[in-house]
BAVEX-905934 format. One record per atom (N, C-alpha, C): chain; residue number from 0; residue in three letters; z, y, x. Coordinates in Angstrom, 1 decimal, padded with zeros to 4 digits. Each point is the difference from the previous one (the first is absolute). Layout:
# residues N
+-------+-----+------+--------+--------+--------+
! kette !  nr ! rest !      w !      v !      u !
+-------+-----+------+--------+--------+--------+
!     A ! NUM !  ALA !      Z !      Y !      X !
...
+-------+-----+------+--------+--------+--------+
***
This chain:
# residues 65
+-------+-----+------+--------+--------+--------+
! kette !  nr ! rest !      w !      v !      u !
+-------+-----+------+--------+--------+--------+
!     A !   0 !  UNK ! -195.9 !  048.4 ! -106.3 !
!     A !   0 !  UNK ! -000.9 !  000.0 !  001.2 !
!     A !   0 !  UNK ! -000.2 ! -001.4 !  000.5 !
!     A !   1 !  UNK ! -001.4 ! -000.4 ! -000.2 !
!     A !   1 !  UNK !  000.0 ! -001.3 !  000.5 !
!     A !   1 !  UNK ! -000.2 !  000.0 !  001.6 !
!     A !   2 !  UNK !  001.0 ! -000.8 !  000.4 !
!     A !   2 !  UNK ! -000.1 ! -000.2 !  001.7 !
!     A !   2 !  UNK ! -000.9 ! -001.5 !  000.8 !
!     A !   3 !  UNK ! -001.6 !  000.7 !  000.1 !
!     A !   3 !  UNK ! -000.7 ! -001.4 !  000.4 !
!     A !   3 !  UNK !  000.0 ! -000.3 !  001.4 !
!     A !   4 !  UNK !  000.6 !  000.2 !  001.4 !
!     A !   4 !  UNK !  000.1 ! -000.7 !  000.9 !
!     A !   4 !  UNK !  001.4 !  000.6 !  000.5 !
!     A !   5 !  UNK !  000.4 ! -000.9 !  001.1 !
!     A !   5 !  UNK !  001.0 !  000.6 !  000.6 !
!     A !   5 !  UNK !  000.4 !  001.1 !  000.9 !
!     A !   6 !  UNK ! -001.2 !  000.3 !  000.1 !
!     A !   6 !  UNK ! -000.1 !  001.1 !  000.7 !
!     A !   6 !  UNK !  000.9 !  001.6 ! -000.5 !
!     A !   7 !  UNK ! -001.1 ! -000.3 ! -001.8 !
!     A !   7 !  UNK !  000.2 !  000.6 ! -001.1 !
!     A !   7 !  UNK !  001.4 !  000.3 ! -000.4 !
!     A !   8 !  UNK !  000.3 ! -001.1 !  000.2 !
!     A !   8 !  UNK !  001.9 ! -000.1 ! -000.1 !
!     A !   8 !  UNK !  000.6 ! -000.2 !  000.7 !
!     A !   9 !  UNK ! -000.1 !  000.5 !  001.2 !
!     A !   9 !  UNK !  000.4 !  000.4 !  001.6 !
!     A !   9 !  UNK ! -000.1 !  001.8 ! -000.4 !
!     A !  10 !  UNK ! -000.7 !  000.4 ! -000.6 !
!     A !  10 !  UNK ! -000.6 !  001.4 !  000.1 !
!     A !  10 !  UNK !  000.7 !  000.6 ! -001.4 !
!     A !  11 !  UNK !  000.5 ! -000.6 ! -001.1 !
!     A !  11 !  UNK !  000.8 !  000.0 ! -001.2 !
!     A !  11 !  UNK !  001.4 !  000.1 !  000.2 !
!     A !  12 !  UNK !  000.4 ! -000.9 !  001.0 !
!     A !  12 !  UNK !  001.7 ! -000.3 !  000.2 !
!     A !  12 !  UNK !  000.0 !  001.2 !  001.6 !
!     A !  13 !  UNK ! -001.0 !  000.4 !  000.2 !
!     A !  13 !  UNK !  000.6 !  000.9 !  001.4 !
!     A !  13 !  UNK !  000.4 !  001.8 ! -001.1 !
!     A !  14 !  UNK ! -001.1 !  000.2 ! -000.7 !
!     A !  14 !  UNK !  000.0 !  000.8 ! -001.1 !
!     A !  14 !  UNK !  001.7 !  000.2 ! -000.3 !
!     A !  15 !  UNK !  000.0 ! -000.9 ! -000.5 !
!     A !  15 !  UNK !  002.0 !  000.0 ! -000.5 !
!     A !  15 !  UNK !  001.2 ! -000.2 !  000.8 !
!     A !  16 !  UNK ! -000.6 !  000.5 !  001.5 !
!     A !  16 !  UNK !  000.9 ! -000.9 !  001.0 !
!     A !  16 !  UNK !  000.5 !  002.0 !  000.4 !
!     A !  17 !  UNK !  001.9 !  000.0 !  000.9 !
!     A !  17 !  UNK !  000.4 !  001.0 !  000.2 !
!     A !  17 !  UNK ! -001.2 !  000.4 !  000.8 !
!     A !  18 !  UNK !  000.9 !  001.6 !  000.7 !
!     A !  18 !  UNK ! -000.9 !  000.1 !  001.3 !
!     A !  18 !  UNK !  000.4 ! -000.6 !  000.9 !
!     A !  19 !  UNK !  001.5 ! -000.3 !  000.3 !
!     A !  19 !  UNK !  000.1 ! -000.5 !  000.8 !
!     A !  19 !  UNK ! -000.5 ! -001.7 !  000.4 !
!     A !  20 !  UNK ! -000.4 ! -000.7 ! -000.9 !
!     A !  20 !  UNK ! -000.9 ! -000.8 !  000.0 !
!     A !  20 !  UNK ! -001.4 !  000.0 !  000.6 !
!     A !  21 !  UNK ! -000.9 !  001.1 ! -000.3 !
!     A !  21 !  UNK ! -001.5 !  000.5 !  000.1 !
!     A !  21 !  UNK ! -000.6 ! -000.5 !  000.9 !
!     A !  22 !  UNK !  000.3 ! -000.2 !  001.2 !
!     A !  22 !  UNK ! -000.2 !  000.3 !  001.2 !
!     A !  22 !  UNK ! -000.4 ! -001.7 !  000.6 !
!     A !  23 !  UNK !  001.4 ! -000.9 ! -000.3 !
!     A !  23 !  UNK ! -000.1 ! -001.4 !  000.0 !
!     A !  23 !  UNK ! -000.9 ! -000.3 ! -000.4 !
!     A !  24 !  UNK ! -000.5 !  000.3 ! -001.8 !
!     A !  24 !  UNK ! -000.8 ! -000.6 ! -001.1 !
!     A !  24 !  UNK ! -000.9 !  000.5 !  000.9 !
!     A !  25 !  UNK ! -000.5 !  001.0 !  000.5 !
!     A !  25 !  UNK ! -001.3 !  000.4 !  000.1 !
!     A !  25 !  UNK ! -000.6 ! -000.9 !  001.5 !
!     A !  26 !  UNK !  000.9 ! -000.5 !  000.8 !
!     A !  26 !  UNK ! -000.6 ! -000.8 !  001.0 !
!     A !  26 !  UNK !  000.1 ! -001.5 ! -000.3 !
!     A !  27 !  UNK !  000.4 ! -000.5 ! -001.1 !
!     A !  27 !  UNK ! -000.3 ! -001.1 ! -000.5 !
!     A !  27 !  UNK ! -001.2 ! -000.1 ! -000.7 !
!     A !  28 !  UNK ! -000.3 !  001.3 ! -000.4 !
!     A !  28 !  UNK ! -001.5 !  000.2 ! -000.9 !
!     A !  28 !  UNK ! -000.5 ! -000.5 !  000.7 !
!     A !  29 !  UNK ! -000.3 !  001.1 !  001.3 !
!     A !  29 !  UNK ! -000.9 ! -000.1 !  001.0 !
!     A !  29 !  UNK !  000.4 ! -001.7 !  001.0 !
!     A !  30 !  UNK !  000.5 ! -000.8 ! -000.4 !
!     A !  30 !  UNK !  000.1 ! -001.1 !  000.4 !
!     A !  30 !  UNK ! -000.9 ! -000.8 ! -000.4 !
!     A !  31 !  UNK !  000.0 !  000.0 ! -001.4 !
!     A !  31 !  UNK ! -000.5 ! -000.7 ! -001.2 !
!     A !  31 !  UNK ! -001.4 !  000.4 ! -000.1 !
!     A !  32 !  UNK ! -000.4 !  001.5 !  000.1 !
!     A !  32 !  UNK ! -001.3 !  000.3 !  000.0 !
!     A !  32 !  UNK ! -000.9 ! -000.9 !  001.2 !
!     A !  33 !  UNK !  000.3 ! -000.3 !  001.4 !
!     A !  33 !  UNK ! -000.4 ! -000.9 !  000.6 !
!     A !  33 !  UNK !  000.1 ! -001.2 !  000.1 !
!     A !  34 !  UNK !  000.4 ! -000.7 ! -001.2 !
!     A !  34 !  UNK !  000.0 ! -001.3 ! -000.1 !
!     A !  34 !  UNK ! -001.3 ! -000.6 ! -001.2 !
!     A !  35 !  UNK ! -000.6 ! -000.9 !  000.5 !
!     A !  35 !  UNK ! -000.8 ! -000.6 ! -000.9 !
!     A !  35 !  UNK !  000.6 ! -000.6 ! -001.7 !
!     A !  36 !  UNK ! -000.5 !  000.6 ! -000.4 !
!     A !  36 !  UNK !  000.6 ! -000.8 ! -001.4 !
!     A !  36 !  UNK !  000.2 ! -000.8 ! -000.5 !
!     A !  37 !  UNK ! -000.2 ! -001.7 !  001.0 !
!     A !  37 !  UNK !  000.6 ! -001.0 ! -000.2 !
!     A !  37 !  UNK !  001.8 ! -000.1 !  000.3 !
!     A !  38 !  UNK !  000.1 !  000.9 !  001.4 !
!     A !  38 !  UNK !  001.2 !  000.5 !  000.5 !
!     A !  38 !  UNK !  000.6 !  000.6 ! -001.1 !
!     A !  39 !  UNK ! -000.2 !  000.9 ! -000.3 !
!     A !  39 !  UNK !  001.1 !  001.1 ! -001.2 !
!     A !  39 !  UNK !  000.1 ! -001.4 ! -000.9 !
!     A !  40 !  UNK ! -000.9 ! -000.8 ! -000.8 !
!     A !  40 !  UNK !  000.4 ! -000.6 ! -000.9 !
!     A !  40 !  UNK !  001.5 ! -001.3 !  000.4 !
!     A !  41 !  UNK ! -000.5 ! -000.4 !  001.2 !
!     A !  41 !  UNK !  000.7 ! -000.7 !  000.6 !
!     A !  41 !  UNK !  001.6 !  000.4 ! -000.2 !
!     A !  42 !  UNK ! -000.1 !  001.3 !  001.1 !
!     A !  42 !  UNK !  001.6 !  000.8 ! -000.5 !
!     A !  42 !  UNK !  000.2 ! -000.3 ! -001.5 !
!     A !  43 !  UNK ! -000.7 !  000.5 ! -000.2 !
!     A !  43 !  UNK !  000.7 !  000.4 ! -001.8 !
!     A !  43 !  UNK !  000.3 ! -001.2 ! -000.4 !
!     A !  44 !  UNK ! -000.3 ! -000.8 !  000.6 !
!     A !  44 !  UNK ! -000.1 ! -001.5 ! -001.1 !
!     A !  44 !  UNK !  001.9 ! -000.3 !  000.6 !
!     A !  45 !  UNK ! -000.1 !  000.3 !  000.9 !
!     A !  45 !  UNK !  001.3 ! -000.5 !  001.3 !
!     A !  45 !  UNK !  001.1 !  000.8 ! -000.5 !
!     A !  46 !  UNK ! -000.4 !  001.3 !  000.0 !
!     A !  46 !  UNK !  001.0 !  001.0 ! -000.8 !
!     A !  46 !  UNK !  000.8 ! -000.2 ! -001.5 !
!     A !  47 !  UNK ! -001.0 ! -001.0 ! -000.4 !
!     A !  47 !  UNK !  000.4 ! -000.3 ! -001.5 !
!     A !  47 !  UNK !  000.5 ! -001.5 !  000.0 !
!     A !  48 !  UNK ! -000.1 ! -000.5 !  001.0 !
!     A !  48 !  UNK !  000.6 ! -001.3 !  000.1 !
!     A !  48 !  UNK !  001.4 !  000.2 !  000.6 !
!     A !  49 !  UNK !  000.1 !  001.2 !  000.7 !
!     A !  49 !  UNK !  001.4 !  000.4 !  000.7 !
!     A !  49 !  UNK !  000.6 !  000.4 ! -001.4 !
!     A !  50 !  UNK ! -000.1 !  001.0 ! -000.2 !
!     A !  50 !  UNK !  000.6 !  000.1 ! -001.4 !
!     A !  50 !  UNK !  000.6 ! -001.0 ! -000.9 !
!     A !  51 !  UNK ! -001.0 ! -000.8 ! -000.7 !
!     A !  51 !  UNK !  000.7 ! -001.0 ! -000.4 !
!     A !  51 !  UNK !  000.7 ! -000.8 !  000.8 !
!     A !  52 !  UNK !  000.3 !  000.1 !  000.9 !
!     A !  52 !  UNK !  001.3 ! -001.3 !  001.1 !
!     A !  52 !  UNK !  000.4 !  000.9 !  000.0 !
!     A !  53 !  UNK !  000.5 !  001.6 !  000.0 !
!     A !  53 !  UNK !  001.1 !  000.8 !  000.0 !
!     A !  53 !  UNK !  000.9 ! -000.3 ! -001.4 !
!     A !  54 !  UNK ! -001.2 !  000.5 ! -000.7 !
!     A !  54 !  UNK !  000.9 ! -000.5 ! -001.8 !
!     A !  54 !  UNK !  000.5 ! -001.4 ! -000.2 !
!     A !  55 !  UNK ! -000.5 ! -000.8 !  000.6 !
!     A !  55 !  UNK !  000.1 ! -001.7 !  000.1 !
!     A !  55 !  UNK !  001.3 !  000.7 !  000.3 !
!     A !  56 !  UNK !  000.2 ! -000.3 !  001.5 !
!     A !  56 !  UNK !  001.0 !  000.4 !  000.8 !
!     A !  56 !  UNK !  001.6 !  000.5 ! -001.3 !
!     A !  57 !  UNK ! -000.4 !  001.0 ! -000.3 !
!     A !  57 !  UNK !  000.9 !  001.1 ! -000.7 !
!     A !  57 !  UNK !  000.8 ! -001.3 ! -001.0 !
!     A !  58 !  UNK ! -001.1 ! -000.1 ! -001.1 !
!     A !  58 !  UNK !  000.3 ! -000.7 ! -001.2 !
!     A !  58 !  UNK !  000.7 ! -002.0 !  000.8 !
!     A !  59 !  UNK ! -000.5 ! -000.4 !  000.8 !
!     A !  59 !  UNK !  001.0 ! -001.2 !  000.3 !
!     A !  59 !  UNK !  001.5 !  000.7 !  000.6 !
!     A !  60 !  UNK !  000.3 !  000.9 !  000.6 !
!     A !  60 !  UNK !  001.2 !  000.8 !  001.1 !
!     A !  60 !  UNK !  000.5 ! -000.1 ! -001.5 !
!     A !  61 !  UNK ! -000.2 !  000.2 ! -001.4 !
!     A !  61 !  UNK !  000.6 !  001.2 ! -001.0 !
!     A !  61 !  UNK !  000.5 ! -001.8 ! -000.8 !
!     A !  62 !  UNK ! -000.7 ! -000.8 !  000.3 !
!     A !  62 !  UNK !  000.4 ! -001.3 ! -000.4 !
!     A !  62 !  UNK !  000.7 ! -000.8 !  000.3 !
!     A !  63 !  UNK !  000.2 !  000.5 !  001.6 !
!     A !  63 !  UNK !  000.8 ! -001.3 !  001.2 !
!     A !  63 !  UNK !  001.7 !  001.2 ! -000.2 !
!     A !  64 !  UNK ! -000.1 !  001.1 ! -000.6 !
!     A !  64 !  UNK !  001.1 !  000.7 !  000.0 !
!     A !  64 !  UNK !  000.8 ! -000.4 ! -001.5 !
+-------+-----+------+--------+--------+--------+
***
C-alpha cells in the first residue's frame, strides 16, 4: 500500500492502533485535517528530526556507557 500524504498515514497507523487508542488518534486527525498543508508538512519534517535526536540520543548514552 503506497502511503502518499500524511494524512494518508495518519489514517494507516490509526487503522492498526488498540481501541483503546481510537479516540486520541481520531482527534489528532481532526487536528491535522484543519491545518493547511504547509503545517502538516512542517510537523512531520519536526517529528522526524525528533526521532533522529532520540536515536542520536540512545546510540551516544550506549557509547558514554
Amino acid at each position: 500500500m503506497e502511503i502518499e500524504s500524511p494524512r494518508n498515514k495518519a489514517h494507516f497507523i490509526l487503522d492498526k492502533l488498540p481501541d483503546t487508542k481510537v479516540t486520541e488518534a481520531l482527534s489528532y486527525l481532526e487536528f491535522l485535517e484543519n491545518l493547511p498543508e504547509d503545517k502538516i508538512d512542517a510537523i512531520e519534517e519536526w517529528m522526524e528530526n525528533l526521532g533522529w535526536a532520540i536515536l542520536g540520543s540512545k546510540v551516544a548514552k550506549q557509547d558514554w556507557e
